[in-house]
C-alpha positions in Angstrom: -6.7 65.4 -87.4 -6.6 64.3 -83.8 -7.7 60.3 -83.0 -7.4 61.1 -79.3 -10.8 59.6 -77.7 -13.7 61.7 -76.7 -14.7 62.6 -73.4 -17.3 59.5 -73.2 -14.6 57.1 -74.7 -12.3 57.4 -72.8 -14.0 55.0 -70.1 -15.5 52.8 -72.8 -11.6 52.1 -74.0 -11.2 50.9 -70.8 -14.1 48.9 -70.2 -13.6 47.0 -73.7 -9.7 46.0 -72.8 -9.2 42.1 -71.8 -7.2 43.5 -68.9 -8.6 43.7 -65.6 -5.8 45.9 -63.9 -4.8 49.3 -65.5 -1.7 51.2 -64.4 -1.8 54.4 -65.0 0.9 53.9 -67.6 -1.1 51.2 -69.6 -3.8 54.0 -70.0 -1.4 56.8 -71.0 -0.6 54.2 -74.1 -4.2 53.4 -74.3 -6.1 56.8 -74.5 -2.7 58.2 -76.9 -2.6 60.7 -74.1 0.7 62.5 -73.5 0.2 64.1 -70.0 0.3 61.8 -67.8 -1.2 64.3 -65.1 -4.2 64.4 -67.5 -4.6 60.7 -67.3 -4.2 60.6 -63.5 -7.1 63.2 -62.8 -9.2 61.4 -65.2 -8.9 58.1 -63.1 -9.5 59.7 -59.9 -12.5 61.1 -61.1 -13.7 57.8 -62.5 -12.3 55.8 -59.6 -14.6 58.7 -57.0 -17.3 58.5 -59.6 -17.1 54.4 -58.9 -16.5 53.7 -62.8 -13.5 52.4 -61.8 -11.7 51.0 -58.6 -8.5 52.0 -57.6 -6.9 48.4 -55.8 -3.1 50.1 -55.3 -1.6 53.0 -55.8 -1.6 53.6 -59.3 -3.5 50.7 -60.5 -7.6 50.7 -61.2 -9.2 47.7 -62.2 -12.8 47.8 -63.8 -14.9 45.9 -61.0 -14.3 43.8 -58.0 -13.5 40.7 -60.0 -10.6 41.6 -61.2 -7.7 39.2 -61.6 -5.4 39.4 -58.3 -2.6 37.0 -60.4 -2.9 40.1 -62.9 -2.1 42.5 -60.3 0.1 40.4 -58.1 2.5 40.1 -61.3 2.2 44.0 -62.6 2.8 45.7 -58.9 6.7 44.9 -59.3 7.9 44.0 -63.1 9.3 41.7 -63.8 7.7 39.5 -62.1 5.7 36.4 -62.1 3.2 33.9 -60.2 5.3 30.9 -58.3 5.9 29.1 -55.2 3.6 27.7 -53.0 0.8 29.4 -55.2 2.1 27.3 -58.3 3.0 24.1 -56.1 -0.6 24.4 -54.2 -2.8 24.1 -57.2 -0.6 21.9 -58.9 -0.7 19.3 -56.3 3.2 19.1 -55.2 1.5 20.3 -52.0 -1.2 20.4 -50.1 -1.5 23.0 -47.7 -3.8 25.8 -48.9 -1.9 29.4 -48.7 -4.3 32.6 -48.6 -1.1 34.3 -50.3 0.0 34.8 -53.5 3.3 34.1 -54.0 5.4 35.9 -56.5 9.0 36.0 -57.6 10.4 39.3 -58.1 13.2 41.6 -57.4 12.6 42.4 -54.1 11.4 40.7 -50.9 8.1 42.3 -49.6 4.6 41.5 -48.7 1.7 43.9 -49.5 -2.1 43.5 -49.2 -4.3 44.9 -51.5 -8.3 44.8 -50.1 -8.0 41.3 -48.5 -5.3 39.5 -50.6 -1.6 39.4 -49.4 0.9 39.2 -51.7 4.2 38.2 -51.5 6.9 39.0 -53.5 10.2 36.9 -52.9 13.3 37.9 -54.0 15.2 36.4 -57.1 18.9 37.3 -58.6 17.8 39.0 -61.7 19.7 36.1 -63.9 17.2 34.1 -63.0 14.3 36.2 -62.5 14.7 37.4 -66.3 15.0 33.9 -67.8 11.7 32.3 -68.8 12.5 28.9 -69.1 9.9 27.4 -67.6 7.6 30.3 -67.4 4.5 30.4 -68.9 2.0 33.7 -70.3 -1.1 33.7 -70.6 -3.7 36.6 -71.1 -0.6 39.0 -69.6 -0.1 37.1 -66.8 3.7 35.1 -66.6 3.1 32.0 -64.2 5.9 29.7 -63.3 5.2 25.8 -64.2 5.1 23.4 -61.8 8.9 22.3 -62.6 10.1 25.9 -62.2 7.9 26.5 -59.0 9.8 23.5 -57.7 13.1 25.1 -58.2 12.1 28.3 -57.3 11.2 27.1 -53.9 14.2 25.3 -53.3 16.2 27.8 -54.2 15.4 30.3 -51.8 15.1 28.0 -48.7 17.4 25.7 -47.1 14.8 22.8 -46.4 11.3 22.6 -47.4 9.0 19.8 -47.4 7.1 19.0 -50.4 4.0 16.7 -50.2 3.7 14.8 -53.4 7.3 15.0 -56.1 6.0 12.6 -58.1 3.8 14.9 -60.0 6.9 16.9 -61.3 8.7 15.9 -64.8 12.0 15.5 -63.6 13.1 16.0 -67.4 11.5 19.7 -67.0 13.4 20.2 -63.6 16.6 19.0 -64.9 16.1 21.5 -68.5 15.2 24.3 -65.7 17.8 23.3 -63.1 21.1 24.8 -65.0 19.6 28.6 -64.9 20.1 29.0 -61.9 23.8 28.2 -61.8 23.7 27.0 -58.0 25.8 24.2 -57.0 23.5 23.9 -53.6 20.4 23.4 -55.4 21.8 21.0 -57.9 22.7 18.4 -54.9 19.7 19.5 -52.8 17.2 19.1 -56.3 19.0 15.7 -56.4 18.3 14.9 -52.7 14.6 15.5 -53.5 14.7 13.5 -56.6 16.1 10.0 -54.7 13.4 10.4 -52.2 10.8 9.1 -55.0 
């Protein structure tokens, strides 16, 4: 006997998930199907239809309020949520960014509706170590420490409003993944000017 979902399930599957963003993998896995070209009309014709909206190409979310960190960090995998996004809302500084700003494997900047996102380039050492990187509800985000390094490990100088809100235990535990000798003396730089 076949569990494969009937022809009015198959949207109520995806309307039950947690997840906001579906590639079209995730629904291969999610309706059992095993054509993949099956899946792919089946989300056009939801995504025409306006059960669904396609935000990239190959990933549908189920309304407009989908989550753009969710997206931002499944676009390019691995990946995950960093930088000045991290640094912003965690008060190490205080210039708003409109981007979202996430460390991948390659440098690029899309936008999807009107959100850019940026993806910034990481050695894959570091990229794949997750000291420092928090997930939650599918979405890895870097913490403040590792946002800090992160930053200053992909630019020469930066200037950093407030370093007193970093745990300089944390950024010292993060510090050795990265196996940089510049950014040990540059992270100590920053660290003297408190």
């Amino acid at each position: 006997m076949d569990n494969k979902p009937t022809k009015g399930e198959f949207i109520e599957i995806l309307l039950r998930s947690t997840q906001t963003i579906f590639s079209t993998k995730d629904v291969v896995l999610l309706w059992g199907e095993q054509n993949e070209s099956a899946v792919r009309v089946r989300l056009n014709y939801y995504a025409k239809t306006g059960k669904l909206i396609r935000v990239h190409r190959g990933f549908y979310a189920k309304d407009k309020n989908y989550n753009r960190f969710e997206l931002a960090t499944r676009i390019y995998t691995p990946s995950y949520i960093s930088f000045e996004t991290i640094l912003t809302r965690e008060g190490v500084n205080f210039q708003y960014y409109g981007n979202i700003f996430v460390a991948s494997y390659m440098n690029r900047e899309i936008t999807v509706g009107d959100q850019k996102i940026t993806f910034v380039r990481m050695k894959d050492y570091v990229l794949s170590n997750s000291a420092g990187i928090e997930h939650t509800n599918g979405i890895a985000t870097a913490s403040r420490e590792r946002a800090f390094l992160d930053r200053v490990y992909v630019s020469k100088d930066y200037h950093f409003d407030n370093l007193r809100s970093l745990d300089w235990n944390k950024v010292m535990e993060i510090l050795p993944i990265y196996n940089n000798k510049r950014l040990e003396k540059k992270v100590k730089e920053y660290q003297k000017t408190i």
